[in-house]
C-alpha positions in Angstrom: 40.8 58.5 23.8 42.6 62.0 24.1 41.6 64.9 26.3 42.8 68.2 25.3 43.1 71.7 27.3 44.0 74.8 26.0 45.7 77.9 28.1 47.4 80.9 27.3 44.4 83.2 25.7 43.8 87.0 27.0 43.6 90.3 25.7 46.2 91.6 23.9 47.0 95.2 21.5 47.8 94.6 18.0 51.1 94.5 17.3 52.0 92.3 20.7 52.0 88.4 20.9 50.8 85.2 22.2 51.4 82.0 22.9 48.3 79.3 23.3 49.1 76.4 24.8 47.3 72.4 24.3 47.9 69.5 27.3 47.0 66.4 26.6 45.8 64.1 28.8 44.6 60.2 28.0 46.9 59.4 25.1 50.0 60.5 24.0 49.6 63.1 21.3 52.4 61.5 19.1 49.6 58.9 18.4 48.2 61.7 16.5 47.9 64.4 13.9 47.2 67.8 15.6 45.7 71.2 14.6 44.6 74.5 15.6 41.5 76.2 14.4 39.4 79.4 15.5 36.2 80.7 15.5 35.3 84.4 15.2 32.0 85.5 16.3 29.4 84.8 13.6 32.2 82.7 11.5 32.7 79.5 10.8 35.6 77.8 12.3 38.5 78.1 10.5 41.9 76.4 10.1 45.4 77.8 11.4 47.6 75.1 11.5 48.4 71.3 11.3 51.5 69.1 12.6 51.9 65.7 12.2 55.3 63.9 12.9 55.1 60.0 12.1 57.9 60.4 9.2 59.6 63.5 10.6 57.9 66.6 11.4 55.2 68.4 8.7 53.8 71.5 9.8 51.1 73.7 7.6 49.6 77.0 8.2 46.5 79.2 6.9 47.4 81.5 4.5 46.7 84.5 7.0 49.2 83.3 9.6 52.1 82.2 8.0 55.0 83.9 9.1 53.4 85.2 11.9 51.8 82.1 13.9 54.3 78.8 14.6 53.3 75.8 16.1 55.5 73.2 18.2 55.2 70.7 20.6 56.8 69.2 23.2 55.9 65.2 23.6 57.5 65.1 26.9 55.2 67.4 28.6 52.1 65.9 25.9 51.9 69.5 24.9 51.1 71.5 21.6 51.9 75.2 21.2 50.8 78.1 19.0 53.2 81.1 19.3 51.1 84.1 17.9 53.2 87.1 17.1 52.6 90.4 15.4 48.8 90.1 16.0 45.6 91.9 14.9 42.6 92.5 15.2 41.5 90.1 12.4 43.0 87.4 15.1 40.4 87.9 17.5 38.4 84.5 18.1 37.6 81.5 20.3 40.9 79.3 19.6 41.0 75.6 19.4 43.1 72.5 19.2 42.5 69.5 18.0 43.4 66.0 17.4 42.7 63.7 14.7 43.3 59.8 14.3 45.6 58.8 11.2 48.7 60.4 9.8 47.7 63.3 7.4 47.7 66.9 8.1 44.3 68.1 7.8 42.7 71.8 7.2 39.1 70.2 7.5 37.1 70.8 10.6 35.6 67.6 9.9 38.4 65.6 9.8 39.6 65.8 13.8 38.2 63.5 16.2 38.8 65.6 19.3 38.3 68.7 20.6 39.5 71.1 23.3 37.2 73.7 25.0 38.7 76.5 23.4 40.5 80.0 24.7 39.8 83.4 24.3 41.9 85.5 22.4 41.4 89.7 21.7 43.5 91.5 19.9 42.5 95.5 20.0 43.7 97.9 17.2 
């Protein structure tokens, strides 16, 4: 099975950017679909984006990230990436990826099979 790291959180002002980054380590993640999701405190965890590349690449994104968040990967390094720009405070949260078996982007929690630890991210008005 897949292990997954993230890297790449801290503190930023609104405005300024990001970018999160996912190793993983096990498997290589073009075996799978992958995702980022976040948790604010007292939230649920939410979706941000999806990317799955078995007949060319598909990408998706929340609603309140498009055109501001973009995901990429790089299978060489067995990385995932979230570039974050034009933050705000609304972005603040514990941020995840995650990896799921099968070939379908997914926006459901319950749909991914594996988990990183998360990373911290702070956006101050």
């Amino acid at each position: 099975q897949v292990q997954l790291t993230e890297s790449g959180g801290g503190s930023v002002q609104a405005g300024e950017s990001l970018r999160l980054s996912c190793v993983a380590s096990g498997r290589p993640l073009r075996e799978y679909t992958v995702g980022w999701f976040r948790q604010a405190p007292g939230k649920e965890r939410e979706f941000v984006s999806t990317m799955t590349w078995r007949s060319g690449l598909s990408t998706d994104y929340a609603d309140s990230v498009k055109g501001r968040f973009t995901m990429s990967r790089d299978l060489a390094k067995n990385t995932i990436y979230l570039q974050m720009n034009t933050m705000s405070p609304g972005d603040t949260a514990v941020y995840y990826c995650a990896a799921r078996n099968g070939w379908n982007r997914s926006a459901k929690v319950g749909d991914y099979d594996y988990w990183g630890q998360g990373t911290q991210v702070t956006v101050s008005a």
